[in-house]
N, C-alpha and C positions, 0 to 999 in steps of 0.2 A: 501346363502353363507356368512358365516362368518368369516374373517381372512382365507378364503381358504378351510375353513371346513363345511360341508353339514351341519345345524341345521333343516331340515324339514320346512313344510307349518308353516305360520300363517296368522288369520283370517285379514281380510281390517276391521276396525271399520269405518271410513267416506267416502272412494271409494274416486276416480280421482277428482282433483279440475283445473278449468282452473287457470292458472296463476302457477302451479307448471313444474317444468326445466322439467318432463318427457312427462306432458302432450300434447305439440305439436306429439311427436314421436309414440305416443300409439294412437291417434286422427286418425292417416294417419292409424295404424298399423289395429284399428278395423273398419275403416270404406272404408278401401280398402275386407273387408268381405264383407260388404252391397255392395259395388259396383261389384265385381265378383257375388253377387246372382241376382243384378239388369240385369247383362249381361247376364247371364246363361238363365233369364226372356226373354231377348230380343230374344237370339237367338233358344227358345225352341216358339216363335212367339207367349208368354204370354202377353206380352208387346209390345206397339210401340211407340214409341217415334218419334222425329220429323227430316223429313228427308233433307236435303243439296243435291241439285242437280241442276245442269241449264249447266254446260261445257263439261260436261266429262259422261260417260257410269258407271261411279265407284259412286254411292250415298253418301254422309257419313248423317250415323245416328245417332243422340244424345239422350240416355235415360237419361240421368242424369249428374249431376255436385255437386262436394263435395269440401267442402273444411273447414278444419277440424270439427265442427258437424253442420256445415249448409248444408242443403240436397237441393236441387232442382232435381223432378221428373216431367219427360216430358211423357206423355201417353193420347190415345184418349181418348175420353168423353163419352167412352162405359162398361158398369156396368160388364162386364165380367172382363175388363182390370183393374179395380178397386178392383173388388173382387181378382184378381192375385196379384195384389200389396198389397194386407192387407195380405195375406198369406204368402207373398215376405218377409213383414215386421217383421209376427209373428216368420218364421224361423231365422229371423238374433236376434232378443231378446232371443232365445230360446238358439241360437251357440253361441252368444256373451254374457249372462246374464244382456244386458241391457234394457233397455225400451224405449221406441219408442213415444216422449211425442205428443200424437194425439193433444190433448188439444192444444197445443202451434201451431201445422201446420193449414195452411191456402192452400183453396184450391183455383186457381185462373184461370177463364174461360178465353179462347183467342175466338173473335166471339160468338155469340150467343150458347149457350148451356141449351136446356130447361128446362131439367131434371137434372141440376144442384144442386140443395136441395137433390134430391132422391142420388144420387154419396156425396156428402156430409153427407148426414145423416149413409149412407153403411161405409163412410171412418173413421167416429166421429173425423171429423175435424171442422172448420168455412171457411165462404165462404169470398174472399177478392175480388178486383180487382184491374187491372190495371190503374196507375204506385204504384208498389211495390216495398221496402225496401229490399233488399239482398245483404250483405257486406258490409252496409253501402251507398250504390247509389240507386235512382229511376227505376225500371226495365221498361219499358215499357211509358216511359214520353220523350218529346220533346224535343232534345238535343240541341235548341235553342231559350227553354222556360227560361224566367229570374226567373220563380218562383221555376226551378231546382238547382238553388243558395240561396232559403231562409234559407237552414238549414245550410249553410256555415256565412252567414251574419248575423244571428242569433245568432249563436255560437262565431264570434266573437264580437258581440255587447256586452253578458254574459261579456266576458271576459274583455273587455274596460270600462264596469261599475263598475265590482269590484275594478279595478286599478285607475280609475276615484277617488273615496274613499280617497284613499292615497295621501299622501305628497311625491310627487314621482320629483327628481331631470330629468333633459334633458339625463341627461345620463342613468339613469335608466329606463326611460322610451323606449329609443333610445336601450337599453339591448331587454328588455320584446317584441318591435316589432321586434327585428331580429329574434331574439332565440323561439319566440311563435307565436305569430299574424301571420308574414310572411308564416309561414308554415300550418298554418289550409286549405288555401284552395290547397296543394298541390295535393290531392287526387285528387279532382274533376279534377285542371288543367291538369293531366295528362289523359284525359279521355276525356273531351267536350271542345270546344272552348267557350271562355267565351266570354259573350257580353260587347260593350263596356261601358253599364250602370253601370253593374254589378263593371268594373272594375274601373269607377268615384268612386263608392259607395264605396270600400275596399279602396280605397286612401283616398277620406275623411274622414273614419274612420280613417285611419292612422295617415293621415295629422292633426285632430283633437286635436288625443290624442299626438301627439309628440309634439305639441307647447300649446296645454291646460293648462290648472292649476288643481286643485284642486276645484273637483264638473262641471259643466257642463257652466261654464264663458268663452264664448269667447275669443281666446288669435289669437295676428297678427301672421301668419306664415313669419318667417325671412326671410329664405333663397325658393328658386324656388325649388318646387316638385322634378323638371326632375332634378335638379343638386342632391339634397338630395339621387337619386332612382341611382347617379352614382356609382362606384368603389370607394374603399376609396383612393387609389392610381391616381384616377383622380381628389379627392377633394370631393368627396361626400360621404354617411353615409352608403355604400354598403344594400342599403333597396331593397329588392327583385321588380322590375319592372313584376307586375302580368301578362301584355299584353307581352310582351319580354318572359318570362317563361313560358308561355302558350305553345308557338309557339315553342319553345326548346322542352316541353316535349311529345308535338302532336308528333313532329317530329320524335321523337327516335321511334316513332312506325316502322318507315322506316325502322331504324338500326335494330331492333328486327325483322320485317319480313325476313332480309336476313341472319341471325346467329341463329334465333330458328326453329333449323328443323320441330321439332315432336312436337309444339306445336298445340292444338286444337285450337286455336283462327286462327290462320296461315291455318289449313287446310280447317277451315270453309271459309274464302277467297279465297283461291286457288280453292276449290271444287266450290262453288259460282262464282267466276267469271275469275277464271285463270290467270295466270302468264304473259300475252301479252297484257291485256287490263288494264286501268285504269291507275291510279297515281304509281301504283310499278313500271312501266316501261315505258322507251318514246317508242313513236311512231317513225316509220321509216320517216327520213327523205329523204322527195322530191324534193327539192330546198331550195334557201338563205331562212332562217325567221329573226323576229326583224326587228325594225325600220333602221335597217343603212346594207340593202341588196347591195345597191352599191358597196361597201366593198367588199364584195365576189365574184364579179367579178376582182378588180387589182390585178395584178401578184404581190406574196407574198414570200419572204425566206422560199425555201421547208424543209420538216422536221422540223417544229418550233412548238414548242408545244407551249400553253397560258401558263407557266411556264417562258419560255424564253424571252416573252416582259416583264417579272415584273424585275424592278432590282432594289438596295437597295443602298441608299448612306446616310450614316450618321443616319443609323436607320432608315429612310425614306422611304416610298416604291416609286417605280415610273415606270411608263406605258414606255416603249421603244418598239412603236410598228412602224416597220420597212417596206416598200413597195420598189420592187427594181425598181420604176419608183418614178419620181417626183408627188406630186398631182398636178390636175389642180385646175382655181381658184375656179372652181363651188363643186368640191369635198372639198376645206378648210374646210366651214364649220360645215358641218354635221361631218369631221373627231374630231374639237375642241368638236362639240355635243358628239361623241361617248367617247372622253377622261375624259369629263366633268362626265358622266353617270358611267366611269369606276372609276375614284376619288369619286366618290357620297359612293360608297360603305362601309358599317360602318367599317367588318371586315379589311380595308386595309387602313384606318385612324386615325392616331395615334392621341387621345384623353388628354393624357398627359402632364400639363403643366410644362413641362423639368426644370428640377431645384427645383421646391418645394418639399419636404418631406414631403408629405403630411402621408403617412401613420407613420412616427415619430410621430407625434402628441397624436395619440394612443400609442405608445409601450414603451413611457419614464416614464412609473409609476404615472403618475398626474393621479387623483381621475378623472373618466368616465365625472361627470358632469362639470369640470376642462378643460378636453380634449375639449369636447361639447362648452363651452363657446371658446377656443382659434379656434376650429373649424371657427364658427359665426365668430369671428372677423377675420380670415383672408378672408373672406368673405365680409369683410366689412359690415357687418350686425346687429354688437350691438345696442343696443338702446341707441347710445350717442345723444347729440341735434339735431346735424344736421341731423338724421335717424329720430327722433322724428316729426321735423321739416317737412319733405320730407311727412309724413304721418297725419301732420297741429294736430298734440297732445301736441305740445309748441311753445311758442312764443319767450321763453331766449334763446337768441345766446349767451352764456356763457358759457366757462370752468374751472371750480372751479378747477381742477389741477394745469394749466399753468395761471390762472388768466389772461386769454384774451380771447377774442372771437372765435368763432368758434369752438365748441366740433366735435374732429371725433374719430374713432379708429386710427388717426393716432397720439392723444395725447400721448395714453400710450406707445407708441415706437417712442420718439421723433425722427425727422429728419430723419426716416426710415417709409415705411409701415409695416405691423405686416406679410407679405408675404417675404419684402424683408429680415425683422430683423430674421424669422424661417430659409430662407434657409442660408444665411451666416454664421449662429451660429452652425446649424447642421453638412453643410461640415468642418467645424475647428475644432471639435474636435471627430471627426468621427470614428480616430485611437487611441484614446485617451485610457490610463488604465479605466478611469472612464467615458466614454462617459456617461452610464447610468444618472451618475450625472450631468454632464455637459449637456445632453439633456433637463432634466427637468427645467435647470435653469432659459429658456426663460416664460415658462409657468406660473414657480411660479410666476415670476416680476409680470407677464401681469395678473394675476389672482390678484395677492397682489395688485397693483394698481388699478383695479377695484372695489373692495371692499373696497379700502380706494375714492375712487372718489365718491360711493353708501353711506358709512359712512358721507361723507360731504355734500351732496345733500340732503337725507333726513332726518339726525340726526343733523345735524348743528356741529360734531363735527369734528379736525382737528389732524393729529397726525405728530410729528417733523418726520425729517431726519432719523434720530438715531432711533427712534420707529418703522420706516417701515422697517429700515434694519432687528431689531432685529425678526421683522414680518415675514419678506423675509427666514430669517435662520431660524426660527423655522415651517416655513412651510415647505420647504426644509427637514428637517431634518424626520419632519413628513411623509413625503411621501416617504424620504428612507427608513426611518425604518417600514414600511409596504411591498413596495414592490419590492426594489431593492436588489440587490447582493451585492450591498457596504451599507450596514447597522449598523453603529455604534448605543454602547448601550447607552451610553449616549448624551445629550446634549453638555454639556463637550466637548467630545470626538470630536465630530462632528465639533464644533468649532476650536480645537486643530488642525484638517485635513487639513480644508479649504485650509490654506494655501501649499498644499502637493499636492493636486489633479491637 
């Protein structure tokens, strides 16, 4: 159809290519054919495939699994059922005009199968075994084998070598692991519980390449992992926590067993071991459990749900857990124990340290690697002297800024920390027409003065008042006219405002 108008056939000169927008739709389209001729197989009792039973009087049988042209066929290791499946096969290439690449299929024995070759040679396939590759996972390998992670570690080894190469800023590096690295082993994570080696190994890698240099030179890691693996809203570089997101996404298997009705994966469990035993459902309780049983003998505020001891003051959660007797002295303590164990919980602990803007830091337009460094220093983590010092790398207790002793990050924000000078500046101009700009301002100083403190330490040279200011505004100006909303065109211009904003 053309503009609405019938033009007749024409011929396909190169046929279906993966990667084009139709061909996911056309995949399911002809290979839901092969699988109606696989079932037609099964239940004409050509085929048999393997069966699901242990609870119930109802079996489920599985001949096959497709998913768009990867085939998986389930059938005994008897030459009649073989020779039904190559016939299986010839009709679907004959209905469908396509071909059926024997060459590429592998056939692969479960238990001893003798005449394996002979079924092999009848199918003109090759023979493989278990653990095998399909969709990308180990089929038939030890789901708490460390060596079912090599091709995840491996892969991102590739990718931390190339980047390695480069001249790559903290920020850009700090990019590449959120945006790539983090996400290679999300497959696996949602599938196997990862061991705790495995997940040292993906953090050193991490850890490596975010504080490295350029080529494979040892560099100190600044800041603590576990802070780095926080929220950026708590102060840390939101870096995916591998162990933490493991356990998230094992978990949603639970959510998905109760919301996918007509899934095969669901009924193969159900059929297997049912709906009243195992991890999908608790067991009937018979008396108090948990360490603090005493408890559930004192008379309690009836109708009170564990909703109603939590209450909330000033953001805060807090346990209001209520008995309409007084305790005695021997019950005190185990009630403090139980309080203590109830507070312990992460989700009901606010992590936040109230007042900092920490996620400002990113979103006022300073350069990623910009950001990264005023990160570090609110963190108290720059390599001034006394950080130097603390790691026995210098012996000069000197600060070539203020010309007296003692270098901290608390040089470049005099008579403030670089915590206290971000949040005072932030909430003041918060409503501001130009906050944008006014946000950045802290950053540039604290950037501008570093690299004028860098300039004096290792070049020996010194630059006036007047020189840093005009530094300060032309960096300033540089990082609006990139990427803020108040971007004047010239320099000039820029100047001319200052006093306006």
């Amino acid at each position: 159809m053309v503009n609405g108008s019938s033009c007749g056939f024409f011929e396909s000169s190169r046929g279906l290519r993966q990667g084009d927008s139709l061909s996911p739709l056309l995949f399911v389209v002809v290979m839901e054919a092969l699988n109606k001729l696989l079932m037609r197989a099964e239940e004409g009792h050509f085929l048999r495939g393997f069966e699901v039973q242990e609870r119930n009087n109802n079996p489920l049988m599985i001949s096959n699994l497709l998913f768009a042209d990867d085939t998986l066929i389930f059938c005994d290791a008897d030459i009649d059922q073989i020779g039904y499946l190559k016939c299986t096969l010839l009709c679907f290439e004959a209905v469908s005009g396509l071909r059926v690449n024997l060459g590429k299929s592998k056939m692969v024995p479960i238990g001893n199968v003798p005449n394996i070759q002979e079924l092999a040679a009848m199918l003109e396939c090759r023979i493989s075994a278990l653990p095998m590759n399909y969709l990308g996972l180990p089929l038939g390998a030890r789901y708490k084998s460390k060596a079912l992670w090599d091709p995840v570690l491996e892969k991102m080894g590739r990718k931390l070598a190339g980047w390695k190469k480069l001249y790559l800023s903290k920020g850009a590096r700090l990019t590449l692991i959120k945006s790539t690295v983090s996400s290679l082993p999300i497959y696996f994570l949602s599938l196997f519980p990862i061991p705790a080696s495995v997940n040292r190994q993906i953090e050193r890698l991490q850890r490596e390449f975010l504080w490295g240099g350029m080529g494979d030179a040892p560099k100190f890691p600044l800041v603590n992992w576990k802070t780095v693996c926080q929220p950026v809203y708590c102060g840390g570089l939101g870096i995916k926590n591998h162990a933490v997101l493991n356990q998230a996404l094992l978990g949603k298997w639970l959510w998905r067993f109760m919301v996918e009705y007509d899934s095969l994966w669901k009924q193969v469990i159900v059929t297997k071991y049912g709906y009243e035993t195992g991890s999908w459902s608790p067991g009937i309780a018979t008396g108090p459990y948990g360490p603090f049983r005493c408890f559930s003998e004192l008379p309690r505020v009836e109708r009170l749900r564990v909703a109603d001891y939590l209450c909330w003051q000033n953001g805060v959660p807090h346990w209001d857990v209520r008995f309409t007797r007084l305790l005695q002295d021997w019950e005190v303590e185990p009630f403090q124990a139980m309080i203590g164990l109830l507070y312990s919980v992460k989700i009901l602990s606010l992590n936040t340290p109230l007042g900092f803007p920490w996620k400002s830091i990113w979103k006022v337009g300073a350069p990623p690697h910009v950001a990264f460094f005023v990160w570090t220093a609110a963190h108290g983590k720059i390599l001034t002297m006394d950080n130097l010092r603390k790691r026995h790398l210098c012996i000069v207790d000197w600060c070539c800024m203020c010309k007296h002793s003692g270098e901290s990050p608390k040089s470049f924000t005099p008579s403030l920390s670089v915590v206290e000078v971000m949040a005072s500046w932030m909430g003041s101009f918060r409503k501001s027409s130009h906050a944008d700009v006014w946000g950045a301002v802290p950053l540039c100083v604290m950037w501008v003065l570093w690299c004028e403190r860098n300039l004096r330490v290792f070049e020996g040279q010194e630059r006036t008042v007047l020189e840093l200011k005009l530094v300060l505004l032309r960096t300033l100006f540089d990082w609006l006219h990139c990427s803020s909303s108040y971007s004047p065109s010239y320099f000039e211009e820029f100047l001319d405002s200052c006093t306006l904003l």
